[in-house]
C-alpha positions as CSV (number, residue, x, y, z in Angstrom):
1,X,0.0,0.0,0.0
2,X,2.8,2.1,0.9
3,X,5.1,3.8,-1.7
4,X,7.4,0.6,-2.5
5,X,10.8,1.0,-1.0
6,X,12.8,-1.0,-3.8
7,X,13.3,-0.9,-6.5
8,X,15.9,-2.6,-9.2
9,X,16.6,-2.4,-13.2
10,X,18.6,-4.9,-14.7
11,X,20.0,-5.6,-18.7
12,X,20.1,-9.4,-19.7
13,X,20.2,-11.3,-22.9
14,X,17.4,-13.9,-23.8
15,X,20.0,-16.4,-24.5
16,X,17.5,-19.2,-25.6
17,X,16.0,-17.3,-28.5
18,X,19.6,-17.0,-29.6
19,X,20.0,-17.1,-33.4
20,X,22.7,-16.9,-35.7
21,X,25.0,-15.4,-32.8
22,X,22.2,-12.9,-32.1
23,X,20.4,-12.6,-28.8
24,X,16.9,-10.7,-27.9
25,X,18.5,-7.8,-25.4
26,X,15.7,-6.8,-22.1
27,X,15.5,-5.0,-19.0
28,X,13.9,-6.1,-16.3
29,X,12.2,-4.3,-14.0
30,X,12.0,-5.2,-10.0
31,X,10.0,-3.5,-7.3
32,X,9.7,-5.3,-3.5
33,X,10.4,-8.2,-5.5
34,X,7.9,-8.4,-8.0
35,X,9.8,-8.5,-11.5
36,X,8.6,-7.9,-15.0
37,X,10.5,-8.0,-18.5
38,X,10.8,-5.4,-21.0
39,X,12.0,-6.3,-24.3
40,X,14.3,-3.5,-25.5
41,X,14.0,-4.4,-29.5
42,X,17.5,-4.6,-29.9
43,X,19.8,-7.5,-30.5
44,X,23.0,-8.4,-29.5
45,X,26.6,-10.4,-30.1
46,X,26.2,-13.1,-27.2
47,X,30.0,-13.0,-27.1
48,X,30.0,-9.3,-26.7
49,X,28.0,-9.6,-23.8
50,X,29.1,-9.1,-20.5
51,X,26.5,-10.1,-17.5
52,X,28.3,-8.9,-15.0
53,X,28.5,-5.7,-16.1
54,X,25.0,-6.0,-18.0
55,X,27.0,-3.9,-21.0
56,X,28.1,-5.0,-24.5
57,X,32.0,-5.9,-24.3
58,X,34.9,-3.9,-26.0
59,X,34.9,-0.5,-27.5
60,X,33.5,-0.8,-31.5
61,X,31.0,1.7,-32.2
62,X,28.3,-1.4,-32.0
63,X,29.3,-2.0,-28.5
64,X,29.6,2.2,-28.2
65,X,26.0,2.2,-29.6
66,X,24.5,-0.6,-27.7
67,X,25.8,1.0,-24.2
68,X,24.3,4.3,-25.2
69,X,21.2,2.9,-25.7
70,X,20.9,0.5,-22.5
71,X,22.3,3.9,-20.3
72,X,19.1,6.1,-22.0
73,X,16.8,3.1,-21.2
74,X,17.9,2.8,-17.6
75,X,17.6,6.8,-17.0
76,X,14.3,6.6,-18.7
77,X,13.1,4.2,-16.4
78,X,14.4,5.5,-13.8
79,X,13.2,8.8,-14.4
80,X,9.3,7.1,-14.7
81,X,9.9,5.1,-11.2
82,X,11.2,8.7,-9.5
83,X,8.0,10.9,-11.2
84,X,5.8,8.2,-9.3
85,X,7.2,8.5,-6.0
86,X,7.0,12.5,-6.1
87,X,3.1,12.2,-7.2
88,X,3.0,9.5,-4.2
89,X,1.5,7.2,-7.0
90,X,1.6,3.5,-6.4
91,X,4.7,1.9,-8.0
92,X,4.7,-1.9,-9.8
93,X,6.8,-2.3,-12.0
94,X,3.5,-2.6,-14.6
95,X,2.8,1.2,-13.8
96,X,6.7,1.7,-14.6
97,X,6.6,0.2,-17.9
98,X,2.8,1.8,-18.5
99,X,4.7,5.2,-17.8
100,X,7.5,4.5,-20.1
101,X,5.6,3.6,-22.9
102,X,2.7,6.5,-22.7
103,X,0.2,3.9,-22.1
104,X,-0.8,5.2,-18.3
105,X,-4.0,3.1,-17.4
106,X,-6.6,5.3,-15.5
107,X,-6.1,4.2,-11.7
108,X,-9.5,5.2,-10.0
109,X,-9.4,5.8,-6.9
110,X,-11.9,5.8,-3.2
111,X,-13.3,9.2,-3.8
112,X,-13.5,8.7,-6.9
113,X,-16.1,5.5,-6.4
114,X,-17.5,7.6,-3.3
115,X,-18.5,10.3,-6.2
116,X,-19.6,8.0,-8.2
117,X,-21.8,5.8,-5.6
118,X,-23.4,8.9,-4.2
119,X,-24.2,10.7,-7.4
120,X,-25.2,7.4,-9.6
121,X,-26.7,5.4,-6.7
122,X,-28.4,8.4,-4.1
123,X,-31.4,8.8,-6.0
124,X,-32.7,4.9,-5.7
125,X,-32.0,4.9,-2.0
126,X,-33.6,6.0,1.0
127,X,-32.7,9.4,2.7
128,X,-32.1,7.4,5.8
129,X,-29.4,4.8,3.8
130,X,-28.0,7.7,2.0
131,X,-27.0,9.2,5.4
132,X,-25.4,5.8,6.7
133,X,-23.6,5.4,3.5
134,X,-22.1,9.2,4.3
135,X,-21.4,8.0,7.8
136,X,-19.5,4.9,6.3
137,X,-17.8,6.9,3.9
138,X,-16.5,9.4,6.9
139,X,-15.3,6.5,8.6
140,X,-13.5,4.8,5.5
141,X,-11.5,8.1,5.0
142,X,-10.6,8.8,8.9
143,X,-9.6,5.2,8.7
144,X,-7.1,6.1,5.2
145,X,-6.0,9.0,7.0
146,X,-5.1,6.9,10.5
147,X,-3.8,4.0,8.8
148,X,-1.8,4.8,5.7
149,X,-1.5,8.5,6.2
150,X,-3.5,9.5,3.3
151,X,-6.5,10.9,1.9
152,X,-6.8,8.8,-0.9
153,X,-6.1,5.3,-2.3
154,X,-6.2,3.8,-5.6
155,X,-9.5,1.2,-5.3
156,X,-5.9,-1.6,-7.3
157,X,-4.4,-1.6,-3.5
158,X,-7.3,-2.7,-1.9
159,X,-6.9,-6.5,-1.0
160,X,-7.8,-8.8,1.8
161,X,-5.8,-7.0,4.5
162,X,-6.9,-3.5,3.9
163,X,-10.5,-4.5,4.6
164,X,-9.3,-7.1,8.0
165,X,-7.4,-3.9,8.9
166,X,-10.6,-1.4,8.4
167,X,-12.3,-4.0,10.5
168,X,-10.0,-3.9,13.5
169,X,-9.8,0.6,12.9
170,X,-14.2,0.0,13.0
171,X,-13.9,-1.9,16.2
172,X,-11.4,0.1,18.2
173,X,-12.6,3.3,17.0
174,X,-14.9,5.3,19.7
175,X,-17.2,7.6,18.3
176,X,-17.8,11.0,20.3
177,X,-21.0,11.5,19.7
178,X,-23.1,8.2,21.0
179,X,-21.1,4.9,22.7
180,X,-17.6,4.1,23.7
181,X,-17.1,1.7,20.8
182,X,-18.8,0.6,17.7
183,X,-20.5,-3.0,17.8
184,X,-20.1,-5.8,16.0
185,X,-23.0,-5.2,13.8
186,X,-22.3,-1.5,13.6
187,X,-18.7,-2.4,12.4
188,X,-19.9,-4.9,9.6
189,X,-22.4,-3.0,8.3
190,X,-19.8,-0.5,7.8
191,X,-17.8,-2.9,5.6
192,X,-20.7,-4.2,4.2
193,X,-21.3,0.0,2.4
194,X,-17.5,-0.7,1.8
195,X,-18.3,-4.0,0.1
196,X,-21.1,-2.5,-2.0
197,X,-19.2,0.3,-3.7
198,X,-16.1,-2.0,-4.6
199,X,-18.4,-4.5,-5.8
200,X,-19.9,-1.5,-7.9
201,X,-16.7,-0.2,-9.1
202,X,-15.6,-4.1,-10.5
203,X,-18.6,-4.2,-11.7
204,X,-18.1,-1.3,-14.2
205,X,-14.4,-2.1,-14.5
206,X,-12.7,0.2,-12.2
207,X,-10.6,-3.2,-10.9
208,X,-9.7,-6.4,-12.1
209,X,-10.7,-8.1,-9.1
210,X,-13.0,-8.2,-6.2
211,X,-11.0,-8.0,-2.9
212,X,-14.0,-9.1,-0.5
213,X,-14.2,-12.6,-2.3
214,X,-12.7,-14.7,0.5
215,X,-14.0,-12.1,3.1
216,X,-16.9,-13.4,5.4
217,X,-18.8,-11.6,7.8
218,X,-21.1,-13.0,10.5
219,X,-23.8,-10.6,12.3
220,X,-24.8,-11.3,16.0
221,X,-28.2,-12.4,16.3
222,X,-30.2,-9.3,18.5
223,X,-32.7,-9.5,20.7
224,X,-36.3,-7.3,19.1
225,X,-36.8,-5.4,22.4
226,X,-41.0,-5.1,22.4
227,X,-43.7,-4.5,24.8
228,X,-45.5,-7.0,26.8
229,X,-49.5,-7.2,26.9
230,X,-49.2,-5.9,30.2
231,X,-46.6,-3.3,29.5
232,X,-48.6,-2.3,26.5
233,X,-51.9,-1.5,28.7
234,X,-50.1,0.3,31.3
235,X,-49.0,2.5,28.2
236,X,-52.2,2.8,27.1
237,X,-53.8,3.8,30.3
238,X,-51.7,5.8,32.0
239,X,-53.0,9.2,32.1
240,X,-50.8,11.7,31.1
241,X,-51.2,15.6,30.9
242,X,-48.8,16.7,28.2
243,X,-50.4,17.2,25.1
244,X,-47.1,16.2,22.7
245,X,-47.0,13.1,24.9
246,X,-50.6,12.4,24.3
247,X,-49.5,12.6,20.2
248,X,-46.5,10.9,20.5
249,X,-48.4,7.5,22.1
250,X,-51.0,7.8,20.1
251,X,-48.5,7.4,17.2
252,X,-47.0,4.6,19.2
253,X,-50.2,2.6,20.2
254,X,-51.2,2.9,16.4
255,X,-48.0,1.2,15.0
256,X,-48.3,-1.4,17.8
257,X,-51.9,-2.1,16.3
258,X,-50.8,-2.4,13.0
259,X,-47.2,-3.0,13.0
260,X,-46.4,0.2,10.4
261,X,-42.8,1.6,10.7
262,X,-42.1,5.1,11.1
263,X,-41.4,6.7,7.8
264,X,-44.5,4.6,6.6
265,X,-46.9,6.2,8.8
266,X,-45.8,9.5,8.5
267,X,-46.7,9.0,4.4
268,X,-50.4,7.8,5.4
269,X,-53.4,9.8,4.6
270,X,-57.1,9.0,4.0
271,X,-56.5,7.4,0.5
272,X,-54.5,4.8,2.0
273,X,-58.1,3.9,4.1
274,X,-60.1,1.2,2.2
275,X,-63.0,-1.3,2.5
276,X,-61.7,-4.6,1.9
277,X,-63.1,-8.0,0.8
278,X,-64.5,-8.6,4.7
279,X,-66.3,-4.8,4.0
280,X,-63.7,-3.8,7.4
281,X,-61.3,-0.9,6.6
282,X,-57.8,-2.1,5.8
283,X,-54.4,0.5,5.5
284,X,-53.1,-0.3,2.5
285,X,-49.7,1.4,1.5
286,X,-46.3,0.2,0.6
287,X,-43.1,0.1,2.6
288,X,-40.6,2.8,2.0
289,X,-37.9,0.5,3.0
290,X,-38.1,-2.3,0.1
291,X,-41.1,-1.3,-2.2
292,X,-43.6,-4.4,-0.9
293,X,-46.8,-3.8,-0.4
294,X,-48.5,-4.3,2.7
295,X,-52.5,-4.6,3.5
296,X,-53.4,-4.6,7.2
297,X,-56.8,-4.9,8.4
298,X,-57.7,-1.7,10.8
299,X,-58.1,-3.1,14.5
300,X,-60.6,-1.3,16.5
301,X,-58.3,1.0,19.1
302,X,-56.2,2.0,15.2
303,X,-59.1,2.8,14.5
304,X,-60.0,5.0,17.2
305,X,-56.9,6.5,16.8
306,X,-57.6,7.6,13.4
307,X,-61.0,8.8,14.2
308,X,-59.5,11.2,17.2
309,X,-57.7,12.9,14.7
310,X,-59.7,13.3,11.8
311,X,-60.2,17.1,11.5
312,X,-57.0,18.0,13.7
313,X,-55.1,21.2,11.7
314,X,-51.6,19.6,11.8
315,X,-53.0,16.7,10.0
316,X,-55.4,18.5,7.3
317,X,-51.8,21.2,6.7
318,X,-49.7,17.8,6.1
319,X,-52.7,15.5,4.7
320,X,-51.9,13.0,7.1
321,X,-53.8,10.4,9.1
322,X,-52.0,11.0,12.4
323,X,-50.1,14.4,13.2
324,X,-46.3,14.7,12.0
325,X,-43.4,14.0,14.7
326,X,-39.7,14.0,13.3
327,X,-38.5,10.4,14.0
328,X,-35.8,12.3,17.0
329,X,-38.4,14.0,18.7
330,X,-40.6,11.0,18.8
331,X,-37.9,8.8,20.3
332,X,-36.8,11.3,23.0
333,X,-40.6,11.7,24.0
334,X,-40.6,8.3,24.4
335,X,-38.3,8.1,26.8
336,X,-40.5,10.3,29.6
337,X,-43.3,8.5,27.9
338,X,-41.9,4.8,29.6
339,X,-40.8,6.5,32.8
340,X,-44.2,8.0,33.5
341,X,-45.4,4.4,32.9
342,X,-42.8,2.8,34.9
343,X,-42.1,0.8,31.7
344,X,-38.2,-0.3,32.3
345,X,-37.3,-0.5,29.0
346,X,-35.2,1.6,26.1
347,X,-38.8,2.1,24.6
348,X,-38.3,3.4,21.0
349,X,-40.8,3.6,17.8
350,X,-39.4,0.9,16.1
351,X,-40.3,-1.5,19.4
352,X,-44.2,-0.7,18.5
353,X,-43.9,-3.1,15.0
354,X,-42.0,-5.5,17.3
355,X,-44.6,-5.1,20.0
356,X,-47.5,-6.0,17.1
357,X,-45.4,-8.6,15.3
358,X,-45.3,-10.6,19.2
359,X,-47.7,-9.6,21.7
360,X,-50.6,-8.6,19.5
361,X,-50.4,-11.5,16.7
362,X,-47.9,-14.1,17.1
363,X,-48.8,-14.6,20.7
364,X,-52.7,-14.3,20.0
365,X,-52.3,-17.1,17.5
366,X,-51.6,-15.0,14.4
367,X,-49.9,-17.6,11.9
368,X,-46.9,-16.5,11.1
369,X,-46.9,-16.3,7.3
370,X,-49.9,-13.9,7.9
371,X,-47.7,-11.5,9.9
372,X,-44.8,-11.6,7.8
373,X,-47.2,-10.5,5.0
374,X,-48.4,-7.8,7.1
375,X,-44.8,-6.9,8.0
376,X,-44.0,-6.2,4.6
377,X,-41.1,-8.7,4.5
378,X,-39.3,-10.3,1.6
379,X,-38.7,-13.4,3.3
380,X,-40.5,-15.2,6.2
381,X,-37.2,-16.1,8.0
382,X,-36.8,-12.4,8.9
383,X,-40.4,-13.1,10.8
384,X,-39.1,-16.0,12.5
385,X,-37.0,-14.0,14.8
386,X,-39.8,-12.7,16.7
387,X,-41.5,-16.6,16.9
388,X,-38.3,-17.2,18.6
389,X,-38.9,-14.3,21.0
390,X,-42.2,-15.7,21.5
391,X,-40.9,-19.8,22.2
392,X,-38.6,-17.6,25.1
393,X,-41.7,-16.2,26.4
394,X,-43.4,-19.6,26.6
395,X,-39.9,-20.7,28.2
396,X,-40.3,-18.3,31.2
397,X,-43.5,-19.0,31.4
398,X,-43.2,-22.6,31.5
399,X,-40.1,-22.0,34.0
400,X,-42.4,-20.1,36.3
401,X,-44.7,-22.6,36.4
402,X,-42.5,-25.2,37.4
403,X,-41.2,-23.8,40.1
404,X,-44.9,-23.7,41.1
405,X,-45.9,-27.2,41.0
406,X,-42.3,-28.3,42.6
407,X,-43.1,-25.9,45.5
């Protein structure tokens, strides 16, 4: 990765091609040990060869002419190796020979796949992912910066130990802003924006090869934090004063009854209301996410919820169902939300489609292909994490009553 630190150029004659007396004359090139030949398209006299001295023997004017020649070749080369080390430019000895010959290949670089990611690939992707990939991005620079004492990098040098080393720089970097250290899954996820934009850049032939191709990741499983049926009625019934409270469970208590993410609900308005086949009204919408659609059949307290706010001025401005919260305020408001309700738990919106996908369906004998449909997801293993939150539950409860009958 570093600017290579040797660096060699030595004459030779091909002797097996040697015909009629005449030998093929190269230079080969050698940089931290990796060699390549250069035919010089001359031939030579093998007996006026000397290899020791890599020089044509004697003083004729062929031998003159030769040694001319091979002197201009290695101060050419030379030259090419020195005007890459003052540009800091990677040196092989293929970039030496590109140089020498005017046929410089176009070595694209990090920010130059950053550039192209974020202008090509912004538009199809969430605000929300567009702002991780920036995070990522930050990190994959510091990490240049800490690590090779750069800015840049050609995307050629990156191989198998620049990404194990951007993995160990992830896991003992400590961000100021919100933990001590970045997690497992916080560090992969990292490499996996990494992966995405190399993968991009072989794709369109910015590299010969794909560094990640023997490197394998492996995500800790994580628990889906959710409410339980009691926890969930104390939230519901506890009286509370503050109007932007009242709004911000309401928004809560509605996602729990219908499972509908954040960004989703905040898109909902009274076209997204319908009568279904069962003549109940359904929300039917699509995820922001991944583009599925999703059909949910309105519960009665959704429903109520709905009905409160029907008329409400920050709903009929916006042309929403439900008033509009940003997604920080929401989650902070939360927070007093659980400690007025004595709820000991990091409660935060995205624990309300947990809290529907468990205690409201899966534990009230909602099959499980059913929720995952309601869910939105793409496949029905991503479900089956909360039916193994749910075979836990039944574990406790089991566990409680056994100690029960052995007392």
């Amino acid at each position: 990765m570093r600017t290579s630190s040797t660096f060699s150029i030595l004459f030779w004659i091909y002797s097996k091609r040697t015909k009629n007396d005449q030998a093929p004359l190269y230079a080969r090139i050698t940089v931290n040990g990796k060699k390549l030949n250069i035919s010089l398209k001359r031939k030579i006299n093998v007996k006026l060869w000397n290899a020791d001295k890599q020089r044509a023997k004697g003083t004729s004017s062929n031998s003159r002419e030769i040694n001319q020649y091979i002197s201009e070749i290695h101060s050419q080369l030379f030259q090419c190796f020195q005007e890459l080390r003052t540009n800091n430019k990677r040196i092989t000895p293929q970039m030496i020979k590109s140089k020498y010959f005017g046929e410089e290949k176009i070595y694209y670089t990090m920010c130059d796949i950053i550039e192209y990611h974020n202008t090509r690939m912004f538009e199809k992707l969430r605000y929300n992912t567009s702002r991780l990939y920036l995070i990522s991005q930050k990190y994959i620079l510091l990490f240049l910066k800490k690590e090779y004492n750069k800015n840049n990098i050609e995307l050629s040098e990156l191989d198998y130990d620049f990404i194990l080393k951007f993995e160990i720089f992830l896991r003992q970097h400590k961000p100021r802003h919100y933990q001590p250290q970045i997690g497992n899954n916080a560090a992969l996820k990292h490499i996996q924006r990494l992966r995405k934009m190399v993968t991009l850049a072989f794709h369109i032939e910015w590299i010969d090869r794909d560094p990640f191709v023997k490197f394998k990741q492996k995500l800790t499983p994580t628990e889906r934090g959710f409410l339980t049926a009691e926890e969930l009625q104390k939230l519901e019934n506890t009286i509370i004063e503050t109007e932007r409270l009242k709004a911000v469970r309401d928004l809560f208590v509605f996602s729990c009854y219908t499972g509908i993410a954040y960004c989703d609900l905040m898109l909902l308005n009274k076209s997204n209301i319908i009568k279904g086949v069962d003549n109940n009204y359904w929300i039917v919408t699509k995820r922001q996410k991944n583009g599925n659609p999703i059909k949910i059949p309105l519960l009665g307290k959704a429903h109520k919820i709905i009905s409160k706010y029907d008329g409400n001025i920050k709903c009929e401005i916006s042309n929403t169902l439900l008033p509009p919260i940003s997604n920080q305020k929401v989650n902070s408001y939360l927070k007093e939300i659980a400690i007025s309700c004595e709820i000991n738990k990091n409660v935060t919106f995205h624990m309300a489609r947990h809290t529907f996908a468990t205690t409201v369906t899966l534990t009230n004998g909602v099959p499980i292909e059913t929720v995952s449909k309601m869910l939105g997801h793409n496949k029905l293993s991503t479900t089956q994490i909360y039916a193994k939150v749910i075979e836990r539950k039944v574990s406790d409860d089991m566990e409680i009553l056994r100690k029960k009958l052995e007392g």
